[in-house]
C-alpha positions as CSV (number, residue, x, y, z in Angstrom):
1,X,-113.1,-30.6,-152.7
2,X,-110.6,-30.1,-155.5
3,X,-107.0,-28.6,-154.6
4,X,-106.4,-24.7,-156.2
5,X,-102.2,-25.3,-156.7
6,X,-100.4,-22.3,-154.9
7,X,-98.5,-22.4,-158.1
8,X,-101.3,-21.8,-160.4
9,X,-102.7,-19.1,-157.8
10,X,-99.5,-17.2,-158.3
11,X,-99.3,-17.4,-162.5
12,X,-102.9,-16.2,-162.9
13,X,-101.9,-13.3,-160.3
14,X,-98.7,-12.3,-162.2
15,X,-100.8,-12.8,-165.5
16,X,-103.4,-10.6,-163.7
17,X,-100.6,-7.6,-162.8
18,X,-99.3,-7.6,-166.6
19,X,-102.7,-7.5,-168.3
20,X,-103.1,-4.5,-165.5
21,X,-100.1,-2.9,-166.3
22,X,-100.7,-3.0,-169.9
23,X,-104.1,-1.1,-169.8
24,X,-102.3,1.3,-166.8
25,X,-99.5,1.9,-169.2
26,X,-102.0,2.1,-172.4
27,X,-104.5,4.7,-170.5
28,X,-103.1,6.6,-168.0
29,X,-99.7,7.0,-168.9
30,X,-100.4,7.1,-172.8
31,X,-102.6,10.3,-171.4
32,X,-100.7,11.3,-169.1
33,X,-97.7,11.8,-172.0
34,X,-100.3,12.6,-174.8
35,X,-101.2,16.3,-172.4
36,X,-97.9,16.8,-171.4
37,X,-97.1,17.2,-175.0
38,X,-99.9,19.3,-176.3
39,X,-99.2,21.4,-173.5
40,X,-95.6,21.8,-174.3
41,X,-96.5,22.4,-178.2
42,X,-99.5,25.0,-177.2
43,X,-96.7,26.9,-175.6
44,X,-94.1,26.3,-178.5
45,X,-96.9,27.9,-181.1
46,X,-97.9,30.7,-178.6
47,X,-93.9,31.8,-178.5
48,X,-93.6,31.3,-182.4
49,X,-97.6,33.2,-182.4
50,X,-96.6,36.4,-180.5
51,X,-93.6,36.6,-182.4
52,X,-95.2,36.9,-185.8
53,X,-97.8,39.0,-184.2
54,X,-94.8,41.6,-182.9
55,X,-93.4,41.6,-186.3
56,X,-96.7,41.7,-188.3
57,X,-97.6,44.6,-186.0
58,X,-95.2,46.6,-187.2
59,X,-95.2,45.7,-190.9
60,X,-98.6,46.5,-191.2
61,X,-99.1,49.2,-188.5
62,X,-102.9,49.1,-188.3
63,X,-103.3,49.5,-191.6
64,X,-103.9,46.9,-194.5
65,X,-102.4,43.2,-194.5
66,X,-101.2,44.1,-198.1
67,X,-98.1,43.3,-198.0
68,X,-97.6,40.5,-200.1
69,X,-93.7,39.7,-200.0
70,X,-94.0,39.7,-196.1
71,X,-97.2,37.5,-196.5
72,X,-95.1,35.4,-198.7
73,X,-92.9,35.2,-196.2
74,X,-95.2,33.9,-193.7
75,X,-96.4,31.1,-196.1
76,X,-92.7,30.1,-196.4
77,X,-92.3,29.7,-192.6
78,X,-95.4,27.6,-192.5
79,X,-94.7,26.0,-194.5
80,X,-91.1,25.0,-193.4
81,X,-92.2,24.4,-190.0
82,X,-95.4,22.0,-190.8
83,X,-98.0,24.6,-189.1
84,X,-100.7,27.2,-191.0
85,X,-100.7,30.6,-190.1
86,X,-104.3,32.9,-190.7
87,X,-104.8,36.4,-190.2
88,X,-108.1,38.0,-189.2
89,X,-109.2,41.5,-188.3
90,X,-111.6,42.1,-185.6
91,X,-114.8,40.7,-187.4
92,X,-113.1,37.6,-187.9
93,X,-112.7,38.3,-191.4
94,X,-109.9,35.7,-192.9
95,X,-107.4,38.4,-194.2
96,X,-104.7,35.8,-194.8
97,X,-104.7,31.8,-195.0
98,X,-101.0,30.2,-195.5
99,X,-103.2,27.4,-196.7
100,X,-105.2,29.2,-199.0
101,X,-108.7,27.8,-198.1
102,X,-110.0,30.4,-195.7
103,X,-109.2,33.6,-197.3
104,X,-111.8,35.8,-197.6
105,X,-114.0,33.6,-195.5
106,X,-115.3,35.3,-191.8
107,X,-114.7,32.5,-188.7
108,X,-117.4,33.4,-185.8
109,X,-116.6,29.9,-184.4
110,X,-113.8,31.8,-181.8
111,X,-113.4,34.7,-180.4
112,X,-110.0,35.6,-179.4
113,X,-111.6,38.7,-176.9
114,X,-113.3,36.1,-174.9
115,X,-111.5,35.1,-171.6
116,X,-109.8,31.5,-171.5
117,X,-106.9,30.2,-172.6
118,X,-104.5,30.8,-175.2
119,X,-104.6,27.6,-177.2
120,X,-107.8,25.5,-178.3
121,X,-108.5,22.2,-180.0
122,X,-111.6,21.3,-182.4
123,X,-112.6,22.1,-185.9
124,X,-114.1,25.3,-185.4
125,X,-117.8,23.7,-186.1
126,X,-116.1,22.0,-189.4
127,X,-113.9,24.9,-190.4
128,X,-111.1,22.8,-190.2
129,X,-111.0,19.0,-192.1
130,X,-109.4,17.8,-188.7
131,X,-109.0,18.7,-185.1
132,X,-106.5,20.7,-184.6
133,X,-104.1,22.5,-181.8
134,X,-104.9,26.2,-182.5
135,X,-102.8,29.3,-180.8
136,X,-103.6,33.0,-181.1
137,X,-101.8,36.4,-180.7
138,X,-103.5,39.7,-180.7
139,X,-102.3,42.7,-183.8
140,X,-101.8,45.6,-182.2
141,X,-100.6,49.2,-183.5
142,X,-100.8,53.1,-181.6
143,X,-101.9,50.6,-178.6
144,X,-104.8,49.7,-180.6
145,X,-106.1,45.6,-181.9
146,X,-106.8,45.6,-185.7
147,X,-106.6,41.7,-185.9
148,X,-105.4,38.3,-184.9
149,X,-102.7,36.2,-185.6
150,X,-103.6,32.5,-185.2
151,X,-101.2,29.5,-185.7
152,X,-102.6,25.8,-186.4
153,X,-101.4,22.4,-186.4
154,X,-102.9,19.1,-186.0
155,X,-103.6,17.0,-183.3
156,X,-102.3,14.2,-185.3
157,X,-99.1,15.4,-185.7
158,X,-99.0,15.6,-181.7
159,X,-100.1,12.5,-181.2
160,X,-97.6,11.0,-183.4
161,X,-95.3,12.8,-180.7
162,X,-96.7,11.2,-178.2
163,X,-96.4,8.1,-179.7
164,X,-93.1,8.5,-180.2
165,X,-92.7,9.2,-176.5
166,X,-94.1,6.6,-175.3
167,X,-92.9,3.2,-176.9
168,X,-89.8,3.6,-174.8
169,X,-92.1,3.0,-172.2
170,X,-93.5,0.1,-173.7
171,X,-90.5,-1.4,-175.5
172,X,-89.2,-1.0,-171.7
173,X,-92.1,-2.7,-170.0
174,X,-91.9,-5.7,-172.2
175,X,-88.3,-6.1,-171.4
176,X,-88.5,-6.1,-167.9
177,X,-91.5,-8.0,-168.3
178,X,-90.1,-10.7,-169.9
179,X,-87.1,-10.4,-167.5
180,X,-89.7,-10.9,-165.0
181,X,-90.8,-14.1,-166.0
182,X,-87.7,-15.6,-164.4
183,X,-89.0,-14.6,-161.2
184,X,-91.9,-17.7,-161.6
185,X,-89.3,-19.9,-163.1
186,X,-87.2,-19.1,-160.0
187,X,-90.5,-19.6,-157.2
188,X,-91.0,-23.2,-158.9
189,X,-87.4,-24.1,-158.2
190,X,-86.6,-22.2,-155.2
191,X,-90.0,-22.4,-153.5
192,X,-92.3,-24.8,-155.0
193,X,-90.1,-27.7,-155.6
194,X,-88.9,-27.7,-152.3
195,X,-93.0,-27.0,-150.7
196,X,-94.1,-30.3,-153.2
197,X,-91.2,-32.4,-151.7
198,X,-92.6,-31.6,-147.4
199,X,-95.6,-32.3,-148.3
200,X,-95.2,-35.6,-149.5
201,X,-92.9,-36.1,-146.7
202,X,-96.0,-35.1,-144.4
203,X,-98.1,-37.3,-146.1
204,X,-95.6,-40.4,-145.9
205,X,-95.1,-39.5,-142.0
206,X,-98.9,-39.3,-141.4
207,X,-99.1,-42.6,-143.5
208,X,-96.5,-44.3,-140.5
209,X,-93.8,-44.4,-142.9
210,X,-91.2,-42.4,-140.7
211,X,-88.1,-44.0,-142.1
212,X,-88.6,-41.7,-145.0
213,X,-85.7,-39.2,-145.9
214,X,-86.3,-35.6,-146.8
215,X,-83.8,-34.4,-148.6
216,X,-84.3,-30.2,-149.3
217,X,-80.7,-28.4,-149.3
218,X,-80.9,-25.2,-149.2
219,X,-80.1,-22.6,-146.5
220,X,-83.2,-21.0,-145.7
221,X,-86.4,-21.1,-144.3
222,X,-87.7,-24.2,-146.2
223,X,-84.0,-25.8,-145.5
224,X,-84.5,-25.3,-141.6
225,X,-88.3,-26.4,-141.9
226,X,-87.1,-29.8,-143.9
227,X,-84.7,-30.4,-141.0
228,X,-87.0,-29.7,-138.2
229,X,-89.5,-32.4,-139.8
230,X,-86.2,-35.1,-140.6
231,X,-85.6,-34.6,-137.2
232,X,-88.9,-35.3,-135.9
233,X,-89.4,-38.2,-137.6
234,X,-86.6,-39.8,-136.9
235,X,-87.5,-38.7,-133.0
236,X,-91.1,-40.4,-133.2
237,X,-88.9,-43.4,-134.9
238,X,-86.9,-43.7,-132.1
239,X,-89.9,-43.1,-129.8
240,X,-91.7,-46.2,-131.7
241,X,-88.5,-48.1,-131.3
242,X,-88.6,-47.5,-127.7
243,X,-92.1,-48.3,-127.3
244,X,-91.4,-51.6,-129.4
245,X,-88.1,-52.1,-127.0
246,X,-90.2,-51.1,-123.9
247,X,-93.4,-53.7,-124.8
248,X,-90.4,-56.3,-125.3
249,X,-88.4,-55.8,-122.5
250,X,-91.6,-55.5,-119.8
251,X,-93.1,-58.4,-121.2
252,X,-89.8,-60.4,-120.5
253,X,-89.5,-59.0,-117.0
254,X,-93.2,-59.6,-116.3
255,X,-93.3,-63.3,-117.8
256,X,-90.8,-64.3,-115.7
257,X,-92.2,-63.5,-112.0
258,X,-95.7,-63.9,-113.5
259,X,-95.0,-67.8,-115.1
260,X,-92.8,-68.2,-110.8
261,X,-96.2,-67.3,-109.2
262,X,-98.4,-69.0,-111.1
263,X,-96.2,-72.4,-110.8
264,X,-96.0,-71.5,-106.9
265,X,-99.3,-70.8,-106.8
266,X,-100.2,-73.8,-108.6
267,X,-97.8,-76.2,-107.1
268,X,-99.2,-75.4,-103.3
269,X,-103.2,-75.8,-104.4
270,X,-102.7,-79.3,-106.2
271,X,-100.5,-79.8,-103.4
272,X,-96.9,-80.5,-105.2
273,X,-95.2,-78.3,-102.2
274,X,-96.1,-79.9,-98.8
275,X,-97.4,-78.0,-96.3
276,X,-94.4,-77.4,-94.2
277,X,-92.6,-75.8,-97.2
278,X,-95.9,-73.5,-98.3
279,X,-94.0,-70.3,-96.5
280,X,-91.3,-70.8,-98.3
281,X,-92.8,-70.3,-101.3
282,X,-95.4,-67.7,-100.6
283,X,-92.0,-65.6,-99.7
284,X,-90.8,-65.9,-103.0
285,X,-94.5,-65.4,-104.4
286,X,-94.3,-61.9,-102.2
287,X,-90.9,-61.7,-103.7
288,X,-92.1,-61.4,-107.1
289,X,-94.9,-59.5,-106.5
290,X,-92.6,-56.9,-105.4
291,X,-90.4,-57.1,-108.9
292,X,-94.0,-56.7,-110.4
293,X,-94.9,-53.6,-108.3
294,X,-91.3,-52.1,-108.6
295,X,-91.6,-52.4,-112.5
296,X,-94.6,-50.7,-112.4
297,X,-93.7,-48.1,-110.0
298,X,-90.7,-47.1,-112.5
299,X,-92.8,-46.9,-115.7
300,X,-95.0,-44.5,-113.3
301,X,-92.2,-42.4,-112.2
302,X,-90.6,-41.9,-115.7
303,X,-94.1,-40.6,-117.0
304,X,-94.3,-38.5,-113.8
305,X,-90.5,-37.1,-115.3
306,X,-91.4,-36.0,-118.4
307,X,-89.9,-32.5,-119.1
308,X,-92.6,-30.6,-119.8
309,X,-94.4,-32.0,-117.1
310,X,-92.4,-32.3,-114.5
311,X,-93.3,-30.1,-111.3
312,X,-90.0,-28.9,-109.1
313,X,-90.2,-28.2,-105.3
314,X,-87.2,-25.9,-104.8
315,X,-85.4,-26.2,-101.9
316,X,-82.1,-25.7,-100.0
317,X,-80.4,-28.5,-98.8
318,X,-77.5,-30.2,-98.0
319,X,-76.1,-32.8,-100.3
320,X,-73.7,-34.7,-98.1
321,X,-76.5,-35.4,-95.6
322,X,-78.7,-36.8,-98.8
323,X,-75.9,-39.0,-100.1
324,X,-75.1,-40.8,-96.6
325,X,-78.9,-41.6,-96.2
326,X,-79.4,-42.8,-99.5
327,X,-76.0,-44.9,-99.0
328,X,-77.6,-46.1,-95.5
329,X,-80.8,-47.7,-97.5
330,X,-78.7,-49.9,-99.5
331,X,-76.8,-51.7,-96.2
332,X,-78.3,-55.3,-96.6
333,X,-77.5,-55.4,-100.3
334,X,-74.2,-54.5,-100.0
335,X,-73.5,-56.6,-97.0
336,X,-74.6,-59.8,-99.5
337,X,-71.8,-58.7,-102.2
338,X,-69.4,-57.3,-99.2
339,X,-69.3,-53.8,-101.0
340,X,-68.5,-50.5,-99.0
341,X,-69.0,-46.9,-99.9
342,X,-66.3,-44.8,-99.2
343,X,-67.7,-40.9,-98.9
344,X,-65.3,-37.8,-100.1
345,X,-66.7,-34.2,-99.1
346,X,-64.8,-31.6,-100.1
347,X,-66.7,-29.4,-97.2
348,X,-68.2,-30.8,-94.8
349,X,-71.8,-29.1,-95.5
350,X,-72.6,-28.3,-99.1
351,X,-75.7,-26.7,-99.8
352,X,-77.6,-26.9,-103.2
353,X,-80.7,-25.6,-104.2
354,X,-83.0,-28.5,-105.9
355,X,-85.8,-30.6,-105.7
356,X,-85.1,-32.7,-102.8
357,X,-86.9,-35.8,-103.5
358,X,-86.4,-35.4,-107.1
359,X,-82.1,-35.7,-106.6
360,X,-83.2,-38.1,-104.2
361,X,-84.4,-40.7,-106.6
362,X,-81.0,-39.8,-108.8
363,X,-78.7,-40.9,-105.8
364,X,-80.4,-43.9,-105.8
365,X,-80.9,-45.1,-109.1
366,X,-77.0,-44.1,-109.4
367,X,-76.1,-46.2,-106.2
368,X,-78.1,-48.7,-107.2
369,X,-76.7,-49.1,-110.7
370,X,-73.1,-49.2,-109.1
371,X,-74.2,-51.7,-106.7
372,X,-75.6,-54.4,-109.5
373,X,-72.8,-54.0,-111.4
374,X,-69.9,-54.3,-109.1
375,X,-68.2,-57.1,-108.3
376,X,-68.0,-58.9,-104.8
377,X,-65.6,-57.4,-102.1
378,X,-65.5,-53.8,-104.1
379,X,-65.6,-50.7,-103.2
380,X,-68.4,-47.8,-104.4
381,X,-66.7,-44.1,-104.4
382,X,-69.3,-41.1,-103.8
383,X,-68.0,-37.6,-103.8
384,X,-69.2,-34.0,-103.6
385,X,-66.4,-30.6,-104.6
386,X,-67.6,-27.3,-105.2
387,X,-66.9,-25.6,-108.3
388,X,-67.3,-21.8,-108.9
389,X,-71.2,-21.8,-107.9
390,X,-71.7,-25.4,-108.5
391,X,-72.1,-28.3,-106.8
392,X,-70.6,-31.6,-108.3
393,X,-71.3,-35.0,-107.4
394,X,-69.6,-38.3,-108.3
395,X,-70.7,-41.6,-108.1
396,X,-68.1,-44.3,-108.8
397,X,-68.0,-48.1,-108.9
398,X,-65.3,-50.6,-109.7
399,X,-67.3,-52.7,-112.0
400,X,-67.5,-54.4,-115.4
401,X,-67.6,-51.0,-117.1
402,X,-69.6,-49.9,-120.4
403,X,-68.5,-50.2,-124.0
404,X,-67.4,-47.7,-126.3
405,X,-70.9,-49.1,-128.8
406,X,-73.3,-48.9,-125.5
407,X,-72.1,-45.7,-123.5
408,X,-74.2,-43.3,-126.0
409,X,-77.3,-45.8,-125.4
410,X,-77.5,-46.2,-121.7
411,X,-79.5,-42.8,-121.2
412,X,-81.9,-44.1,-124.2
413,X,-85.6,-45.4,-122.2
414,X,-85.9,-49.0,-122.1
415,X,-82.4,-49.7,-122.7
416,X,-80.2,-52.6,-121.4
417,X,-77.5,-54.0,-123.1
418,X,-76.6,-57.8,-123.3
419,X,-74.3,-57.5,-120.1
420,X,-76.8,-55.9,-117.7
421,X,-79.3,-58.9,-118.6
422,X,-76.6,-61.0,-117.5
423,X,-75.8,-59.4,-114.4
424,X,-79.3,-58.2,-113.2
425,X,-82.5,-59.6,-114.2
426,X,-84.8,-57.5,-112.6
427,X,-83.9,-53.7,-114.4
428,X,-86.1,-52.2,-116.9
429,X,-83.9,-50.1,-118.6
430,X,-85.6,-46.4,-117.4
431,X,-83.0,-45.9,-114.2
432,X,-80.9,-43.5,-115.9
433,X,-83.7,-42.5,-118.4
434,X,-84.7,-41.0,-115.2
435,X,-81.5,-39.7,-113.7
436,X,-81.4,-37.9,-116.8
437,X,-84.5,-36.1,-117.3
438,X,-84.6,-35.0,-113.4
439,X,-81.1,-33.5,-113.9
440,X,-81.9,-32.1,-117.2
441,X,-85.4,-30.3,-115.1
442,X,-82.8,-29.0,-113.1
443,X,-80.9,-27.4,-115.9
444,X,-77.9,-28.6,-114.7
445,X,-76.0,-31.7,-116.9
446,X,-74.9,-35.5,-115.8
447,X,-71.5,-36.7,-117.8
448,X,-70.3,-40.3,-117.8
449,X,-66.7,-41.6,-118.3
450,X,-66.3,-45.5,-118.2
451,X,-63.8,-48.2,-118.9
452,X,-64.3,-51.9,-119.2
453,X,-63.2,-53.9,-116.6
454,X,-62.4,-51.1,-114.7
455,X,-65.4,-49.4,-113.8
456,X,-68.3,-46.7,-114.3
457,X,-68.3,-42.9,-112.9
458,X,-71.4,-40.8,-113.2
459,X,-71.0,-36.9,-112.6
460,X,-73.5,-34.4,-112.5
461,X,-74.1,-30.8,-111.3
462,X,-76.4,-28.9,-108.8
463,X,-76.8,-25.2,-108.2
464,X,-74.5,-24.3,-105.0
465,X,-75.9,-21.9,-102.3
């Protein structure tokens, strides 16, 4: 199905609105204007009518229009003021014509007696050559009509006016219409430009190609919308760069207790391993079994962490109580590297309000991060103060530390860095992926201050009661 541009919708719209406006301005207003001013003429004449008719009144006094230097006068006035002036007695009997033509002549087409209004346009059935604005005024003397006084001008002459009237209006329209066509010029740079360039970058991210840069600058909507995608592709980047990370560093873990039990395996059915040694072997097998199931159990639990759907069984408890039986689980493995904890409670109770199990698993994916990376014969520090309505809780080893490149990476999923390959073989990176998240669930925040070769301290925060 072909594409209908946005652009092109909107120049055929404003098109549209100015052919619109043109016929509204050419029809309605051009009326509108053209009746406003033959009303305002109508009553100009009907002043200057009843005026003449007042005067003529009393020149002629009921009696004869005979009076030939006032009648001059009268063609003299219409003739200075562009309008014809006609007299008639009661039978319509042209008594006096400024123009000449209709003297003499009897007009039946009006009556003046008839009720209406005071002006009227037409020919008078082809009296006149041309339509025509005509006005009359009654001649009256001893209370008595003898005649009408009847002043024409026409309609040409009022349309002119109106003409004149309004091409303001138009010269004005075109003005601000052609002022207006800035206001497309100004969508295409300030609204189109900027739609054309996300939608390519959609197109680009739904091709895979993430990596590509969107670059829209301005401080608006559009500017916060560019952003917003920038940002979420270089999120899913990331994501795909853990997921590569992730694939890389399970399949190391896994090849290595997987290729130990197969050779095991193998090297007690051809019978390389005598008998007498089988259980030896089969421990280890067990051994890394458990790595395998442990690896698998974390990439379970960090899915089961996931912030929007992670499910939190509030509870009250105490903290201190938590931290010595997590510290109690980890006895045999610190009696192999001679490590002690050494416990500092500000109170001796302090009650939070979490997800037990949840700041559980944190205590011990802390403790057992301190554990692997301390040295032998060293000391692991875990402390609890209370702060205004929080609970803090420290965890502190004395081991080889994290570099200033790595300490922004360690919460990343899937991470390890060179040194923690080194010292422990069996992590998969997501420990403090999930330390993070859970704490995170709990709205509360986890900091970390380290220095190398002198050790590690992870903080974080709970809600006191």
């Amino acid at each position: 199905m072909r594409r209908f541009p946005l652009l092109l919708k909107f120049i055929i719209g404003y098109v549209l609105f100015a052919a619109l406006s043109v016929v509204v301005i050419a029809t309605f207003t051009y009326r509108i204007t053209y009746y406003s001013t033959l009303e305002t003429q109508a009553a100009e004449l009907r002043r200057i009518s009843q005026t003449l008719a007042d005067e003529s009144s009393r020149v002629f006094d009921g009696v004869s229009v005979t009076d030939s230097e006032y009648l001059d006068k009268l063609a003299l006035i219409s003739g200075f003021e562009d309008f014809d002036i006609m007299m008639t007695d009661t039978t319509g009997k042209v008594l006096f014509d400024s123009s000449g033509a209709l003297t003499g002549t009897t007009i039946t087409a009006y009556d003046p007696q008839q009720p209406g209004s005071y002006y009227s346009t037409g020919t008078w059935d082809g009296i006149f050559k041309e339509e025509r604005l005509i006005v009359s005024s009654h001649l009256t003397a001893k209370y008595t009509v003898f005649g009408y006084l009847f002043i024409s001008e026409p309609l040409s002459v009022i349309q002119r006016t109106a003409n004149d009237l309004i091409k303001p209006t138009y010269y004005t329209f075109f003005i601000v219409f052609g002022i207006s066509l800035l206001i497309p010029a100004m969508i295409y740079f300030i609204l189109h430009k900027p739609v054309r360039r996300i939608t390519r970058a959609a197109r680009e991210y739904a091709d895979g190609n993430l990596s590509y840069e969107l670059s829209v600058k301005t401080r608006d909507e559009l500017g916060y919308l560019a952003d917003t995608l920038n940002y979420m592709a270089h999120e899913l980047d990331r994501t795909g760069e853990y997921q590569r990370q992730f694939v890389s560093n399970v399949s190391h873990d896994l090849r290595s207790p997987l290729t130990s039990i197969k050779g095991y395996i193998t090297a007690i059915l051809d019978g390389t391993i005598p008998p007498e040694n089988q259980e030896k072997y089969l421990n280890l097998v067990i051994k890394e079994t458990e790595r395998l199931q442990e690896l698998t159990q974390n990439v379970l639990q960090l899915n089961s962490v996931e912030k929007y759907s992670m499910y939190m069984e509030y509870a009250d408890f105490d903290i201190n109580r938590l931290i010595r039986d997590t510290c109690s689980s980890f006895e045999v493995r610190c009696q192999e590297k001679n490590i002690s904890f050494d416990l500092i409670f500000e109170e001796k109770e302090a009650d939070v309000h979490a997800d037990r199990a949840k700041i559980q698993q944190v205590l011990y994916n802390l403790t057992d991060n301190a554990i692997k990376f301390s040295p032998e014969n060293s000391t692991i520090t875990v402390e609890t103060f209370r702060r205004a309505d929080k609970v803090f809780v420290s965890v502190r080893d004395q081991g080889v530390g994290i570099t200033k490149e790595n300490i922004k990476k360690i919460w990343n999923r899937f991470y390890k860095a060179d040194e923690s390959r080194g010292q422990d073989k069996k992590g998969s990176g997501i420990g403090l992926a999930i330390v993070r998240e859970v704490i995170n669930a709990h709205g509360e925040n986890i900091d970390v201050i380290s220095t190398e070769g002198v050790g590690t301290e992870f903080i974080f925060s709970l809600s006191g009661t």
